[in-house]
N, C-alpha and C positions, 0 to 999 in steps of 0.2 A: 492348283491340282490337289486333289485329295490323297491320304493317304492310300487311299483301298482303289484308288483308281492309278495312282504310279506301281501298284502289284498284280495287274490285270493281267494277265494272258497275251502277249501277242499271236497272232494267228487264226488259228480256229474259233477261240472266242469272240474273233470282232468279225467272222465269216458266218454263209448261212449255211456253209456246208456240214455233213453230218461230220461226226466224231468217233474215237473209237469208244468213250467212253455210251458212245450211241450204241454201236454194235453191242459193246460187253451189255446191254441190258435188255436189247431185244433178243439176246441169245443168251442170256441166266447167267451170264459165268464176269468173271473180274475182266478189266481192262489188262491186266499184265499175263491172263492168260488168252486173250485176244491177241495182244503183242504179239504173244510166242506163236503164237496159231496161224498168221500171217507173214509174220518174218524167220521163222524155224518151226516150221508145220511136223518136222522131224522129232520133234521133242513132247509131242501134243497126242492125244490117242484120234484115230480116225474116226471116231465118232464126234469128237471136242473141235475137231477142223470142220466137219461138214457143217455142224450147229453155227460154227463160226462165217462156214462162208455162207452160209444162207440169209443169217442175220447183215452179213454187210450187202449184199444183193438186197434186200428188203430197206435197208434205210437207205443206199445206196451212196454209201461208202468205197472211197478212194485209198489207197494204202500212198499209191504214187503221187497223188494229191496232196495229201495231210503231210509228206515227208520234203513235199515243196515245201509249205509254209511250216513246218516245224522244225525240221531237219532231224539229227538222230544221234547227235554227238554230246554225251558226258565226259565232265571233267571231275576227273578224281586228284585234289592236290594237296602234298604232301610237304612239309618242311626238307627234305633230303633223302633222296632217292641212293638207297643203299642201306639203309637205314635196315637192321634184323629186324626193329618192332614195328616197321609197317606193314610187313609181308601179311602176315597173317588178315589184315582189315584188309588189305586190295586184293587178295585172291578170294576173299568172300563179295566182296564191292563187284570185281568186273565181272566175276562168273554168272550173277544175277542179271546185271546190267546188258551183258555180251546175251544169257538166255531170253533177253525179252526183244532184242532184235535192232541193241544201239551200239553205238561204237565208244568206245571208251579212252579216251584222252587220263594220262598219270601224268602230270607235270611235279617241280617241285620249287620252291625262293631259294634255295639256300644261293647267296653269295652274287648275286646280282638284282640291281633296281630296277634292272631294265625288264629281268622276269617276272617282277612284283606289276610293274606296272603294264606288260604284256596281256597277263592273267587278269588286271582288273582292269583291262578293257574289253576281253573277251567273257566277262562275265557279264554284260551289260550292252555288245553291240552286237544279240542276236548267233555265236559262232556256237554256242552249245545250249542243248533243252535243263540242262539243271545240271547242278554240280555238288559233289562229298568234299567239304574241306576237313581236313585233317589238321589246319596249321592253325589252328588258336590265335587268327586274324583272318579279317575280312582283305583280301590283296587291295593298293592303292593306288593310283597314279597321279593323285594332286588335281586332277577337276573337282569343275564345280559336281558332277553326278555323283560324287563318292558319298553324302548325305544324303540323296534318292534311297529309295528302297529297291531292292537287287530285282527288276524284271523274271528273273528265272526263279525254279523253284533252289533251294539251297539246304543243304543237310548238314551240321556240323556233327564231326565222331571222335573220340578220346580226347576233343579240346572244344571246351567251351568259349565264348568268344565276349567277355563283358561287354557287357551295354547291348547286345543283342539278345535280346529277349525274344524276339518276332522268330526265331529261327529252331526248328527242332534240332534238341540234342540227343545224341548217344554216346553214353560216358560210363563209370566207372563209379562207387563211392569211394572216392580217392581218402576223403579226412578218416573214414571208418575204419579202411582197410591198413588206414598209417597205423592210424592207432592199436587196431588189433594186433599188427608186429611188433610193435616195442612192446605192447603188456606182454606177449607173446619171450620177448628177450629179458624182460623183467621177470617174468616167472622163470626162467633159467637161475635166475641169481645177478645180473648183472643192474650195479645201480648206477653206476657213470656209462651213457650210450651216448653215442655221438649222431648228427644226422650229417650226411650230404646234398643239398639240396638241390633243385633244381631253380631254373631261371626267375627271376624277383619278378616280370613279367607272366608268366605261365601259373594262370589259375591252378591246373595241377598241382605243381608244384608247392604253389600256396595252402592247397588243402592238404598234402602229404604232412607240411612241416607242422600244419596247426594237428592233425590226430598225434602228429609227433610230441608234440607239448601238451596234448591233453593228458596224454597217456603218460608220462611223465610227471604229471601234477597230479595225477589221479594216483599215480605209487607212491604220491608223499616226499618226490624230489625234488628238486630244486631245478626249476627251468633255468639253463646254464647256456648264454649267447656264444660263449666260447667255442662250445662243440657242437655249433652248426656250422658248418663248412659249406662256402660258396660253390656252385659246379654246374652247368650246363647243360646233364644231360647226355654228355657225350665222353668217351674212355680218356683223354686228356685231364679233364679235371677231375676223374678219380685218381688218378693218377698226383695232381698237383694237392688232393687231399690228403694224401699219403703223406705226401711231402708237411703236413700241419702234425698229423699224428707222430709220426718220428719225431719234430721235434720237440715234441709237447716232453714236460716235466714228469705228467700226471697224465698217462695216455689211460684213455676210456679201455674197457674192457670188452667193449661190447659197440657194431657201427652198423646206422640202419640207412641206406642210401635211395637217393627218390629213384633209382633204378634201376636195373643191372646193368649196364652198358657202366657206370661211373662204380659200380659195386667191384666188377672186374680191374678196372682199369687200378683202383687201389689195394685190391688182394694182388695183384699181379707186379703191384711196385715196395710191398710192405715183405713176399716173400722173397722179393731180388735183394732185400737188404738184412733178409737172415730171420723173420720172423713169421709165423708159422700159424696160420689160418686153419682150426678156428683156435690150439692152443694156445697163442699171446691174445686175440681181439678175435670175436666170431664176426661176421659179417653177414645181413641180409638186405637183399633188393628188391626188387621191385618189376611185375610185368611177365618173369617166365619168360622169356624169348629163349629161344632154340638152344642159342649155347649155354642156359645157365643148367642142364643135366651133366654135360661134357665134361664144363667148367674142373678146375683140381683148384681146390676141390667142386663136387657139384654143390651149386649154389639155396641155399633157404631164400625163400620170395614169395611175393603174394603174386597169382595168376591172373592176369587179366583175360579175360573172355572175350578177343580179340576177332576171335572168327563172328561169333553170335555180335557185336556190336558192327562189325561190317555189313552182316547179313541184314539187322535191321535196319540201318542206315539206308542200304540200296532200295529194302524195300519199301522204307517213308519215302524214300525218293520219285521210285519209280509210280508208287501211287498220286503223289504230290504232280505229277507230271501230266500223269491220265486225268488229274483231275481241270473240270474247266475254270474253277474260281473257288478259290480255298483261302480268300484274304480274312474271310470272319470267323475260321477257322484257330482254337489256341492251339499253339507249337505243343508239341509232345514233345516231354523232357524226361527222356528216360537213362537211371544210374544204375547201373548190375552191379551185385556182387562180385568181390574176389575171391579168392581160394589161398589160402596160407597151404603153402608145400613146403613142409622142411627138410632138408637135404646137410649136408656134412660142412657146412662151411661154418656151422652155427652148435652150442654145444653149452651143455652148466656149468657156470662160473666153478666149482666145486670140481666140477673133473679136470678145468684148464687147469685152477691151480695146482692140481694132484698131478697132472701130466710135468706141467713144470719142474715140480719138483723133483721127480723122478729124474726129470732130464739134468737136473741144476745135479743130482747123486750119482750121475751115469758120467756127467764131464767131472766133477770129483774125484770119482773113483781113478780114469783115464789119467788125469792129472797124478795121480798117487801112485799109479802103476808107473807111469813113464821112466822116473829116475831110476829105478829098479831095472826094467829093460836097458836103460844106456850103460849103466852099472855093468849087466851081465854079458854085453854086448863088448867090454872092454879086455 
């Protein structure tokens, strides 16, 4: 079997029945506003529904038909459901998906093999019309089909998935946007920065820490293995970051973290132990999720455009769906910008120090007055 013929269409392509991408062309308009125009006629203008129904009466299209043999169930999955940085990509992902007239399945892996290989059997025995992975892997189950090419259409969003190249992406310029935050802390004044990184697996994380050392050897420093700090990704091992920087001899000045979820978790273990974000070490991360405004302080980070890469995700998707044969088709690989936000957690080396010192002449002073009070207290 060929490659372009294990990625064919099951259903309508191997039928003589019409399509809807039949309809969308006898009636001028897109397949995903055909969708909508049939399955939420509600959302559509009455003139876009009547074009609509006249076009599938004319080629004599089935909606009940085509939903036999295609069905109407997307899978959107997710490394961990609870997660603050995925909200933003699945309320843009199902809102599209739910408007054009499918049902939307969120699964997630964390912490079970049985869910890994649950999800990679339903991406392949027919249970959904295409899926958004989110999880920077293709799901497994140890068959021989797992080296097949995936039957359905497949969208990957803020994780690319090496060695798959056949699949469109929607991502982030993750190494640029590293980079631009440390130059970013380097022009503050600070020349010892430390990273937090994310998982030795997760391309992400891989390109954060490379703009991280560009940026770094582009100031003329010394890429330094010491202060990069192993971390996951998740408030735990910001937290166990913490735990390096305390006890370091020679603590950095300055911590730029592959996230905010591990940014927090070490501003939040560094100030239970007395020290004072951003006047001992400023701190930025990574992503903008919701709490980093709240945050005490509010957090510096680079923004990812979270909603707009869900949005185009769903809508590769859903095109990819309508369409009948799209194997000779190249994958679109698309990487947006970020947005550097700076907020209070971050600050010039020249003011910490001036802050410190102030503080280092405030406890001085306290200390100089005390014996006087106990004195006068006698």
């Amino acid at each position: 079997m060929t490659p372009s013929e294990t990625r064919r269409r099951p259903g309508p392509a191997k039928t003589n029945l019409p399509t809807i991408n039949d309809v969308a062309e006898a009636a001028g308009v897109s397949a995903a506003t055909v969708s909508r125009a049939l399955r939420n006629p509600e959302v559509v203008s009455s003139a876009t529904r009547s074009r609509v129904a006249a076009a599938a009466r004319e080629v004599g299209y089935s909606p009940a038909a085509s939903t036999k043999l295609k069905g109407n169930k997307v899978l959107a999955l997710i490394p961990r459901l609870g997660s603050p940085f995925f909200t933003p990509f699945l309320d843009a992902v199902t809102d599209l998906i739910s408007e054009s007239g499918y049902c939307i399945t969120v699964g997630d892996l964390r912490g079970s093999r049985r869910k890994e290989e649950h999800y990679a059997r339903a991406l392949r025995d027919g249970s959904f019309v295409g899926a958004v992975l989110f999880t920077g892997a293709i799901p497994r189950d140890g068959s021989a089909q797992e080296s097949a090419a995936l039957p359905i259409p497949v969208v990957l969003a803020c994780n690319d998935i090496p060695g798959m190249t056949d699949l469109p992406v929607f991502d982030v310029a993750d190494r640029k946007a590293a980079k631009s935050m440390v130059s970013y802390l380097v022009g503050l004044g600070h020349r010892r920065i430390a990273h937090i990184r994310g998982p030795a697996d997760n391309i992400e994380a891989n390109e954060r820490l490379q703009g991280y050392r560009e940026a770094i050897e582009a100031a003329g420093l010394a890429f330094d293995e010491d202060l990069v700090w192993e971390g996951d990704f998740y408030l735990a091992s910001g937290i166990a970051a913490a735990g390096r920087y305390l006890a370091s001899a020679d603590r950095p000045t300055a911590v730029f973290s592959g996230n905010d979820q591990m940014a927090m978790g070490f501003i939040t273990e560094i100030k239970a132990a007395g020290f004072s974000v951003p006047g001992d070490v400023s701190v930025a991360g990574f992503d903008d999720i919701e709490y980093s405004v709240i945050f005490d302080p509010p957090l510096t980070t680079m923004r990812q455009p979270r909603e707009d890469i869900g949005r185009l995700a769903a809508i590769e998707l859903l095109r990819r769906i309508g369409s009948e044969n799209d194997a000779g088709e190249a994958p679109r690989r698309v990487r947006l910008e970020c947005e550097l936000v700076v907020r209070a957690s971050t600050q010039a080396l020249r003011l910490a120090v001036e802050q410190r010192g102030r503080g280092d002449e405030k406890r001085s002073a306290r200390r100089a007055r005390q014996p006087q009070k106990d004195k006068a207290s006698i």
